[in-house]
Backbone as CSV, one residue per row, in Angstrom:
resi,resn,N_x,N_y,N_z,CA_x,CA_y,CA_z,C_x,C_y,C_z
1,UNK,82.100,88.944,117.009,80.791,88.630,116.425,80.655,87.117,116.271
2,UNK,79.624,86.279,116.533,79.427,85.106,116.254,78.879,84.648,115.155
3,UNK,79.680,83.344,114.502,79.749,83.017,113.443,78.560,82.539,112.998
4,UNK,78.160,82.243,112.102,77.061,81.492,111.491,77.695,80.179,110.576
5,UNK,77.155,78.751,111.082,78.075,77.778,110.720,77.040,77.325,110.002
6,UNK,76.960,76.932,108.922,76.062,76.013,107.901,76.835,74.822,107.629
7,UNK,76.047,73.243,108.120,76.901,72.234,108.162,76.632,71.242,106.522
8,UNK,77.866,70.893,106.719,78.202,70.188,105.174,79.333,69.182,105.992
9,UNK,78.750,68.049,106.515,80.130,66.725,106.752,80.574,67.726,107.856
10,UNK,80.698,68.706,108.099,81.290,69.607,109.200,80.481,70.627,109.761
11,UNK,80.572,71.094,110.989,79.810,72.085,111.253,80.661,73.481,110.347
12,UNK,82.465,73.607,110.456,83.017,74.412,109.736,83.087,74.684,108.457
13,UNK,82.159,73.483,107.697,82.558,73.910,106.443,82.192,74.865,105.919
14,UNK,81.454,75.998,106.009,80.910,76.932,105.396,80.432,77.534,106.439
15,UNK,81.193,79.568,106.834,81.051,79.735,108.091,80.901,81.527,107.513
16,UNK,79.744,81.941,108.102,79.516,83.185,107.882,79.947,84.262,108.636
17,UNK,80.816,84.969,108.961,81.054,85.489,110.091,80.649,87.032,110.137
18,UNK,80.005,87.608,108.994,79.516,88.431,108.677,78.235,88.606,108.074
19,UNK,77.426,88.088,108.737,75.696,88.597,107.834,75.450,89.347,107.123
20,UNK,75.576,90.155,107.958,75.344,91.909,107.096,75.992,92.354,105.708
21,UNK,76.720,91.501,105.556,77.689,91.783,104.168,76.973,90.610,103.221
22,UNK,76.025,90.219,103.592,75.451,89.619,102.744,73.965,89.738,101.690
23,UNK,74.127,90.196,100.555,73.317,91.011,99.677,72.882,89.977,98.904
24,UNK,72.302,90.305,98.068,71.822,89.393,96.376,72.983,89.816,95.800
25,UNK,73.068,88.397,94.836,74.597,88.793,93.975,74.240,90.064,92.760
26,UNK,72.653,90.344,92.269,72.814,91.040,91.410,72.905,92.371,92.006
27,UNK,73.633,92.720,93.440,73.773,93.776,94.111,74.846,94.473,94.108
28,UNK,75.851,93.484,93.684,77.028,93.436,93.494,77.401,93.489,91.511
29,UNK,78.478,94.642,91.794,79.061,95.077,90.300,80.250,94.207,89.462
30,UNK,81.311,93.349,91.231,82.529,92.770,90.560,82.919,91.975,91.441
31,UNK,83.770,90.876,90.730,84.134,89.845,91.950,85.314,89.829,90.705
32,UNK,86.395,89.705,92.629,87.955,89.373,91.824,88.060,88.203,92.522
33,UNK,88.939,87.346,91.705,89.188,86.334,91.991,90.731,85.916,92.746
34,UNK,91.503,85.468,93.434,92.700,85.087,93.381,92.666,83.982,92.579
35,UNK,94.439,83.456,92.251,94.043,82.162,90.957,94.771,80.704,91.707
36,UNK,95.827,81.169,92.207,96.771,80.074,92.671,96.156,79.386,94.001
37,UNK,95.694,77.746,93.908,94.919,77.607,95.581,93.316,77.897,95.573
38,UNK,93.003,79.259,94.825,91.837,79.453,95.217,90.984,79.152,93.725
39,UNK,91.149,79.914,92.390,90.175,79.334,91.777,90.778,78.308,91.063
40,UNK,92.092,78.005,90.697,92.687,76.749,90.469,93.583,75.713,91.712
41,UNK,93.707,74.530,91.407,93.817,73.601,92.111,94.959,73.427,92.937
42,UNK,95.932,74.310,92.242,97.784,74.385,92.512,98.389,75.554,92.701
43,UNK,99.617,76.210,92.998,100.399,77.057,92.690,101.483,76.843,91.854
44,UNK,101.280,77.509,91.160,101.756,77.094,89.878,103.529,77.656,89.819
45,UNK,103.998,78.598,90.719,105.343,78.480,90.790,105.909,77.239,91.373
46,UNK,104.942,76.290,92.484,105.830,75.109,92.870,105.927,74.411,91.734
47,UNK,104.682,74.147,90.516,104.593,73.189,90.169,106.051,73.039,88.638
48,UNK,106.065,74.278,88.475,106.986,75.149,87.601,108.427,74.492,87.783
49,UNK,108.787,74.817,89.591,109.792,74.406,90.024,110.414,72.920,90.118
50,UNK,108.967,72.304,89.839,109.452,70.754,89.720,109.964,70.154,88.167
51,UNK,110.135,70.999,87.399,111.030,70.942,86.423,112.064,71.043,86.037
52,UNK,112.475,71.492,87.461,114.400,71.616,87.811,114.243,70.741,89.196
53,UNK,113.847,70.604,89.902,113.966,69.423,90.994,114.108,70.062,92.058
54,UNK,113.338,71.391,92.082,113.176,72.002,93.145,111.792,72.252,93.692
55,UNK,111.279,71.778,93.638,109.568,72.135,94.355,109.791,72.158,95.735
56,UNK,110.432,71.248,96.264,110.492,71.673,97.640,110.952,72.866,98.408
57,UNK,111.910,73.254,97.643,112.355,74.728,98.559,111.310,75.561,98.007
58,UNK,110.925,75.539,96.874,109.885,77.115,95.959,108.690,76.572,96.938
59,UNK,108.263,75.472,97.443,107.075,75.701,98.078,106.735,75.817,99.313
60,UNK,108.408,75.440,100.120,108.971,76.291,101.333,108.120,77.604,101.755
61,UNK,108.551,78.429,100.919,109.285,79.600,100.529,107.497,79.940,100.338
62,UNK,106.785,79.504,99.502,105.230,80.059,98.826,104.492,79.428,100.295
63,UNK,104.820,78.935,100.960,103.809,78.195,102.161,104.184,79.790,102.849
64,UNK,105.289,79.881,103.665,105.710,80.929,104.495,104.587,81.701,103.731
65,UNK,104.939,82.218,102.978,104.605,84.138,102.308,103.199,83.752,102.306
66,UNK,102.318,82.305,102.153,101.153,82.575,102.179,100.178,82.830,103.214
67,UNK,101.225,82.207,104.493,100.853,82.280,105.803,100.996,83.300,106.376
68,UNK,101.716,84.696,105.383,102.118,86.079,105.946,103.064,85.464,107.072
69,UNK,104.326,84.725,106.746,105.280,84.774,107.277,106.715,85.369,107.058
70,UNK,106.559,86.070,105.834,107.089,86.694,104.863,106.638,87.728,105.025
71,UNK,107.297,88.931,105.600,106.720,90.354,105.180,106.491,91.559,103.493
72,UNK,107.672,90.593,103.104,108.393,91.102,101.794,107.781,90.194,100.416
73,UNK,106.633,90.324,99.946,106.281,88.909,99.162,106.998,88.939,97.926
74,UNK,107.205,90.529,97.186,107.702,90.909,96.497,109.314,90.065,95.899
75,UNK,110.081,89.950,97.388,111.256,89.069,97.538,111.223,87.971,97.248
76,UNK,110.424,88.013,98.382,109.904,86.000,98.095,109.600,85.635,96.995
77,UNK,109.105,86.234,95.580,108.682,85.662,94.650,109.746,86.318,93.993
78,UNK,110.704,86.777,93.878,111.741,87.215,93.170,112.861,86.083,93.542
79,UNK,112.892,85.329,94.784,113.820,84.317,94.961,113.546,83.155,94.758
80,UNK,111.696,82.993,94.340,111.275,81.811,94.029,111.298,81.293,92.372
81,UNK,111.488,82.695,91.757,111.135,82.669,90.344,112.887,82.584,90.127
82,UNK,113.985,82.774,90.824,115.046,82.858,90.177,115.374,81.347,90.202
83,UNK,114.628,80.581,91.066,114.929,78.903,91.173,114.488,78.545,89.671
84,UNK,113.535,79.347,88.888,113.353,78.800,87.613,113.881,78.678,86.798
85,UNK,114.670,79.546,86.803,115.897,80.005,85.463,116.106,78.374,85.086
86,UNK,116.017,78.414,83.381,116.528,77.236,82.734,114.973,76.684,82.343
87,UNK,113.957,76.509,82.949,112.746,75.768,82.670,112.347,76.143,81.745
88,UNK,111.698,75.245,80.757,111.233,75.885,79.311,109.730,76.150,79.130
89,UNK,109.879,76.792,78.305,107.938,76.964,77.961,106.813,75.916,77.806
90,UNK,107.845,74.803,76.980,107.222,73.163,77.187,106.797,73.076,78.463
91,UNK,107.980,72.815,79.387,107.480,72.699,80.488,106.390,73.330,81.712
92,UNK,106.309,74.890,81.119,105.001,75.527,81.446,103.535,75.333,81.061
93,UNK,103.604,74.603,79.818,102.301,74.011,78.835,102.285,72.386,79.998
94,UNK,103.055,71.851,80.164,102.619,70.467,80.660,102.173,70.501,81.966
95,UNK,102.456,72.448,83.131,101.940,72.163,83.918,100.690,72.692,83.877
96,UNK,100.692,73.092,83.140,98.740,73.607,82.460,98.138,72.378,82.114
97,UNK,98.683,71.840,81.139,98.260,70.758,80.860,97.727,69.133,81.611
98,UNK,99.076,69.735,81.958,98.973,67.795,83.094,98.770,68.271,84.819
99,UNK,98.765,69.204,85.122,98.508,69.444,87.218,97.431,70.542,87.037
100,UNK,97.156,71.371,86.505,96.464,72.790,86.443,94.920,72.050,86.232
101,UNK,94.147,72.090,87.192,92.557,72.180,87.308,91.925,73.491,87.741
102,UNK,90.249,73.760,87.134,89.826,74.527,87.940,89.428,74.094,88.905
103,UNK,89.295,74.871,90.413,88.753,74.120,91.500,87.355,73.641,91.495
104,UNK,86.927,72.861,92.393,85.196,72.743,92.124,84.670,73.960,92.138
105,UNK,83.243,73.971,91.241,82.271,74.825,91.577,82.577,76.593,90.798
106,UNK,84.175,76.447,90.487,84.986,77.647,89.704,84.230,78.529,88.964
107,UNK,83.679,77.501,87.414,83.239,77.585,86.577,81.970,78.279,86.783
108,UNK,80.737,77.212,87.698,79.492,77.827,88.385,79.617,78.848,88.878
109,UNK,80.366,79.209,89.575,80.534,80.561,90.705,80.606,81.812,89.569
110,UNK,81.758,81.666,88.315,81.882,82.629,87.284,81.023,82.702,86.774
111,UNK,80.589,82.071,86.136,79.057,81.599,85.151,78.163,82.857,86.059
112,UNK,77.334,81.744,87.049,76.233,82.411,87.857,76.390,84.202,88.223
113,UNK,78.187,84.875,88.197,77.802,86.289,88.517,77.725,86.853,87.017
114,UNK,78.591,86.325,86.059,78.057,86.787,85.139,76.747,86.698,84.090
115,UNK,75.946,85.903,84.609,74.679,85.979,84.196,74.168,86.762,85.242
116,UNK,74.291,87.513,86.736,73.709,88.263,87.182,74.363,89.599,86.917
117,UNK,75.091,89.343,85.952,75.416,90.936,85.718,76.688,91.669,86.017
118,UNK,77.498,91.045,87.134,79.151,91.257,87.532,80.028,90.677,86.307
119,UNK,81.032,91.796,86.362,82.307,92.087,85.623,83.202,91.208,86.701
120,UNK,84.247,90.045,86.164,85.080,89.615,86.736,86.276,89.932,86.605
121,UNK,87.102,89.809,87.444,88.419,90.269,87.616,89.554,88.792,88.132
122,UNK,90.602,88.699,87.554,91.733,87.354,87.641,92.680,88.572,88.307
123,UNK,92.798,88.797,89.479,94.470,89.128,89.593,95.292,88.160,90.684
124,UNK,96.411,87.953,90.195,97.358,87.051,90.762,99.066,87.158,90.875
125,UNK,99.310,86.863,92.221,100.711,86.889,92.001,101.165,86.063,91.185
126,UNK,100.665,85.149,90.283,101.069,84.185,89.653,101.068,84.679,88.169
127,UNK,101.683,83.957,87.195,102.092,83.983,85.895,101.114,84.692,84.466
128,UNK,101.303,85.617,83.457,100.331,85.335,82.671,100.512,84.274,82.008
129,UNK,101.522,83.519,81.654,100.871,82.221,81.096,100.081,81.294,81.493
130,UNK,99.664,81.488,82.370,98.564,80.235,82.845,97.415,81.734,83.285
131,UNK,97.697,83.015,83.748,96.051,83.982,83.264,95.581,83.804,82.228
132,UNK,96.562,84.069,81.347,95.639,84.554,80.389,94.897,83.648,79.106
133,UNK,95.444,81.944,79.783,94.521,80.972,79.749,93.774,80.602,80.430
134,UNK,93.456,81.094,81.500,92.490,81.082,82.604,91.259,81.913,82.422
135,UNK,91.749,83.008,81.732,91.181,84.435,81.251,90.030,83.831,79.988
136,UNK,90.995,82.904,79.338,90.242,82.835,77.773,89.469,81.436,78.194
137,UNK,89.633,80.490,78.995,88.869,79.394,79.574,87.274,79.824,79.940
138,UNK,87.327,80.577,80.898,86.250,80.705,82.337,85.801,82.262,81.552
139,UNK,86.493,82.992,80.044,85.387,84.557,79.801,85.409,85.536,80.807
140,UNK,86.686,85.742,81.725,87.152,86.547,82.488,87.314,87.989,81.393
141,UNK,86.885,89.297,82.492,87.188,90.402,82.102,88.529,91.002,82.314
142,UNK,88.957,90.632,83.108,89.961,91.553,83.652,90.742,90.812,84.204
143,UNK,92.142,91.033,83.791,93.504,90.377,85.115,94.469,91.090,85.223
144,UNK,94.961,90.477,86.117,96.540,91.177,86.178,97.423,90.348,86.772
145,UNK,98.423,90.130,86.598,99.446,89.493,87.343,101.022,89.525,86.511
146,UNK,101.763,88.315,86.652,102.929,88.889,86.471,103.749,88.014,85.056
147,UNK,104.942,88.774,84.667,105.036,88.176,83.585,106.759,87.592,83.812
148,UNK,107.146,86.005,83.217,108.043,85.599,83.666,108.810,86.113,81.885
149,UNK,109.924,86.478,82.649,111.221,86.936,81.194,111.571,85.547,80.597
150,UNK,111.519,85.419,79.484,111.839,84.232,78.559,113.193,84.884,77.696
151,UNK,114.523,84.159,77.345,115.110,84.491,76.110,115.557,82.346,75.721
152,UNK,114.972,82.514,74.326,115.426,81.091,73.698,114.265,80.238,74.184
153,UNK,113.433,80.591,74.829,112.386,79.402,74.878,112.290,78.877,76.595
154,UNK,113.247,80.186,76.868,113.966,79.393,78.856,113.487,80.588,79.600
155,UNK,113.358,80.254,80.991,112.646,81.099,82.197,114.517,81.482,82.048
156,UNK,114.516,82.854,82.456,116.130,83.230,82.941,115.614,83.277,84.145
157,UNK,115.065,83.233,85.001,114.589,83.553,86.645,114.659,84.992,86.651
158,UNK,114.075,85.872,86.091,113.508,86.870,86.213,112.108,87.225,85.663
159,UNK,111.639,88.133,86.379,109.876,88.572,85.742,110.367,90.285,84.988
160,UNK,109.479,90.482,83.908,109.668,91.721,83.177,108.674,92.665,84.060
161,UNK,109.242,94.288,84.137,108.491,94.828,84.811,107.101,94.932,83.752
162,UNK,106.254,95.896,84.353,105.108,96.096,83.259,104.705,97.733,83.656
163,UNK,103.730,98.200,82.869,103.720,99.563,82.627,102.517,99.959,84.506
164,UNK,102.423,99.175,85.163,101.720,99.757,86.092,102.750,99.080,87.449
165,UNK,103.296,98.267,87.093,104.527,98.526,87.902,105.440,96.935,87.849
166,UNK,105.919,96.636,88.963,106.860,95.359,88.681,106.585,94.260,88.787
167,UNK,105.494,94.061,90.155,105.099,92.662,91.196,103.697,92.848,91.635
168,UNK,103.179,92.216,90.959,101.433,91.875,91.531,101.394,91.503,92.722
169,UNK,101.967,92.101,93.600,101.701,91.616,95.323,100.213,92.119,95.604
170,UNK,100.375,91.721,97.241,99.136,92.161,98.020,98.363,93.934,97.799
171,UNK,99.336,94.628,97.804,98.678,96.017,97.703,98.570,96.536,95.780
172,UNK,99.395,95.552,94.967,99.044,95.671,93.765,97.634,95.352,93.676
173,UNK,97.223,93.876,94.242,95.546,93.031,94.280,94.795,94.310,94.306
174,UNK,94.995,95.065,95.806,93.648,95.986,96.108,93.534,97.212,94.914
175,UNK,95.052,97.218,94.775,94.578,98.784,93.791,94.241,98.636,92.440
176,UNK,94.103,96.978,92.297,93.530,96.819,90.726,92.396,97.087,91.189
177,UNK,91.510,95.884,92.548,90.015,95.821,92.539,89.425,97.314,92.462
178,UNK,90.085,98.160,93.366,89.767,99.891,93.512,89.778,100.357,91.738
179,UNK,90.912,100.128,91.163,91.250,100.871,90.173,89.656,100.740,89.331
180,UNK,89.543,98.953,89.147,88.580,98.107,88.002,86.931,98.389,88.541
181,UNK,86.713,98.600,90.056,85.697,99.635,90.724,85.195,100.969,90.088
182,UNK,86.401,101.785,89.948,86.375,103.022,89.617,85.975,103.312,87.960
183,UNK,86.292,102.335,87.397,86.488,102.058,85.570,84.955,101.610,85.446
184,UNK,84.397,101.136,86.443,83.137,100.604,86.208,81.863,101.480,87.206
185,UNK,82.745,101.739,87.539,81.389,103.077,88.617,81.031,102.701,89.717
186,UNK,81.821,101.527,90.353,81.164,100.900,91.238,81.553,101.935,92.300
187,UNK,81.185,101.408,93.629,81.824,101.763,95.135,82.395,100.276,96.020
188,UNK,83.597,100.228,96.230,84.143,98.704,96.591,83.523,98.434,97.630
189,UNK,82.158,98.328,97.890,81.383,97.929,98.613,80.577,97.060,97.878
190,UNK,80.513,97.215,96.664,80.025,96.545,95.668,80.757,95.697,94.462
191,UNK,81.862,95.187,95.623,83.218,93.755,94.783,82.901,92.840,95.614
192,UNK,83.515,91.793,95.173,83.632,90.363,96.212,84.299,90.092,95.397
193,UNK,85.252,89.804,96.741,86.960,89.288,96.694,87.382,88.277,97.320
194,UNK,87.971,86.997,96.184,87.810,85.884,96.972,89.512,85.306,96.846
195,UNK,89.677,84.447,97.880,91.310,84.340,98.074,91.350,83.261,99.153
196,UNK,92.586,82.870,99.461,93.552,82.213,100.141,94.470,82.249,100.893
197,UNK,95.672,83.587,100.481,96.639,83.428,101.326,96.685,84.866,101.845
198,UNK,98.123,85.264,102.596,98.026,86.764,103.378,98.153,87.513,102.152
199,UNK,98.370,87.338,100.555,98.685,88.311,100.021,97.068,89.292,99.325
200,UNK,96.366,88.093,99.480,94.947,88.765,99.351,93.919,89.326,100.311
201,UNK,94.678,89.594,101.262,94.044,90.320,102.252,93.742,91.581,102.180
202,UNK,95.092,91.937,101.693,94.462,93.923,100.937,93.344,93.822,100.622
203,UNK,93.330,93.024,99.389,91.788,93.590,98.253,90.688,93.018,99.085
204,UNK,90.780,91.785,100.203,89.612,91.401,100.475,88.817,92.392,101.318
205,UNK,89.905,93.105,102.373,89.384,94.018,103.299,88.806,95.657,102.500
206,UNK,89.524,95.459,101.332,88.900,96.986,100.585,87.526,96.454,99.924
207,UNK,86.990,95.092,100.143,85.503,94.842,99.257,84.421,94.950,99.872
208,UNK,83.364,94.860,99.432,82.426,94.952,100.193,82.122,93.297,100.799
209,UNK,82.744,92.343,99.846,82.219,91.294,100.749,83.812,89.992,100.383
210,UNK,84.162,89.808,101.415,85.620,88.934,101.497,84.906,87.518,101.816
211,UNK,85.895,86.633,100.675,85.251,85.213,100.805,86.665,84.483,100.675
212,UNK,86.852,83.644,101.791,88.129,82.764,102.004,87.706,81.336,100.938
213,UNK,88.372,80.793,101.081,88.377,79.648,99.955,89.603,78.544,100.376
214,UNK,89.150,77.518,101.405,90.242,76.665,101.659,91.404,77.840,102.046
215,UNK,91.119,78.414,103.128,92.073,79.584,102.815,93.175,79.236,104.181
216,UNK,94.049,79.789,104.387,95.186,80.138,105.549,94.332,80.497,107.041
217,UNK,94.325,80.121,107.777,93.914,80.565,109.659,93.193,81.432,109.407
218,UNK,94.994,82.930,109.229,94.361,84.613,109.205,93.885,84.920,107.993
219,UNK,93.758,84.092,107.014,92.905,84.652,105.704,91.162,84.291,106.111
220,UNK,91.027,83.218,106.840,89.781,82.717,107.448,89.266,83.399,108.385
221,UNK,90.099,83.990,109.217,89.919,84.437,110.584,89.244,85.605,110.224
222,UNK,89.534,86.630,108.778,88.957,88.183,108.537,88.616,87.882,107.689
223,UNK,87.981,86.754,107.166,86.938,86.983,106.043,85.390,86.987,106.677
224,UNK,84.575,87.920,105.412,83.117,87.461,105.659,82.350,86.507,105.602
225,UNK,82.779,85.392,104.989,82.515,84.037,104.571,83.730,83.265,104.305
226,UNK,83.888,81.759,105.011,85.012,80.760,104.479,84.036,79.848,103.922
227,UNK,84.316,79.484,103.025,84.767,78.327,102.406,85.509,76.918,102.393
228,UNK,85.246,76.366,103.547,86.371,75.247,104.063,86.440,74.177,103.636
229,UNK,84.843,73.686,103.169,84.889,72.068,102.334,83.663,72.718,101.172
230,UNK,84.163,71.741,100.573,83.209,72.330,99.381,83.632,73.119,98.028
231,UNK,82.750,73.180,97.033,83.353,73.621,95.936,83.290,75.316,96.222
232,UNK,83.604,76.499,94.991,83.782,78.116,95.010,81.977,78.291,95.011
233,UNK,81.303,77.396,94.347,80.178,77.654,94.454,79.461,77.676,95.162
234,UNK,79.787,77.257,96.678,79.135,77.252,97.709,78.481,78.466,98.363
235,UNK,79.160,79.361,97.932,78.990,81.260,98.064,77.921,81.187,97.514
236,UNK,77.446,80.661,96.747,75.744,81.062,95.942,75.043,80.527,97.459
237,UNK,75.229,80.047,98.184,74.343,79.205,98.844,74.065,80.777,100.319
238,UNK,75.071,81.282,100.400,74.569,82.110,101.406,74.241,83.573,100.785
239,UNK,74.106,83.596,99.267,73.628,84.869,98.757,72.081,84.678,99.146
240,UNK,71.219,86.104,99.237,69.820,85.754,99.107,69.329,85.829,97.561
241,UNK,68.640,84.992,96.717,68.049,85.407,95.570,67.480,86.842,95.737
């Protein structure tokens, strides 16, 4: 199918590759968000890792798995989080504090569906300490992601399981958006799911409308809309009022 390119400084920056999936936002019931890359500025396990003097291998390691070079993400973030062991909670507040932005346009993009009426959703392979300040920032409904084990104030490099299961991977993403669909009456034809790397590809392909965001090749390549320059809010621009 041929793309539809709307130019911004680029003919790519903003590329529709799906028309038809394109509705009024008050058509739509829910938009999930990814957090790491896409609605904030960083990934927050590299930035984590630079508190032991390892960012370079943890972001090795998070580049691969985001590029779906990693089949196993589950692993991959079980060998990335054990590089943490020793980092303290201080040091999780300073990367909130001092590297953690929302991306452009974040705020607008949340704002604008929830004044049209959509329930939002945060799920992430990434941390609740930085969700569920993300959650209480931006008036998010819903998240999920993962929780790092603390004893004494220190990451031991393990994550605690949780009651719906262990690892917010890729097929965890889709079966929240399905699950948080179902809780709300929707039909996942009526989500928009927005992301970055291969692990959000599940939920994007179970939505009714997939929106890349500065995203990976194959996260670009099967979405309904990228996002390539520009702030999250740029998606208002190809909704119809």
């Amino acid at each position: 199918m041929t793309a539809h390119k709307l130019a911004s400084n680029s003919d790519d920056a903003l590329v529709v590759r799906r028309p038809e999936t394109l509705r009024p936002l008050r058509d739509f019931g829910l938009i999930a968000f990814d957090m790491d890359s896409t609605l904030i500025n960083i990934e927050c396990v590299d930035e984590i890792a630079d508190a032991v003097g390892r960012k370079a291998e943890v972001a090795a390691i998070t580049e691969a798995a985001m590029r779906g070079e990693i089949a196993d993400y589950k692993e991959s973030l079980r060998q990335r989080v054990a590089l943490l062991r020793g980092v303290s909670l201080a040091d999780l507040q300073r990367v909130y504090d001092e590297r953690l932005q929302l991306n452009p346009g974040a705020g607008e993009l949340v704002q604008a569906c929830k004044a049209a009426g959509l329930k939002v959703l945060l799920v992430s392979g990434g941390f609740t300490f930085f969700t569920d300040r993300i959650r209480d920032r931006l008036g998010i409904d819903y998240t999920r992601s993962n929780v790092l084990e603390v004893r004494d104030g220190l990451l031991t490099g393990r994550m605690v399981d949780q009651t719906w299961g262990d690892i917010c991977d890729g097929a965890e993403k889709k079966r929240m958006l399905l699950q948080t669909c179902a809780q709300l009456g929707l039909e996942p034809r009526q989500a928009i799911a927005v992301g970055d790397g291969a692990n959000d590809l599940p939920m994007m392909a179970a939505a009714g409308l997939s929106v890349a965001y500065q995203a990976k090749p194959a996260v670009r390549a099967q979405a309904c809309v990228a996002i390539n320059q520009g702030g999250l809010d740029r998606l208002l621009e190809v909704l119809p009022s």
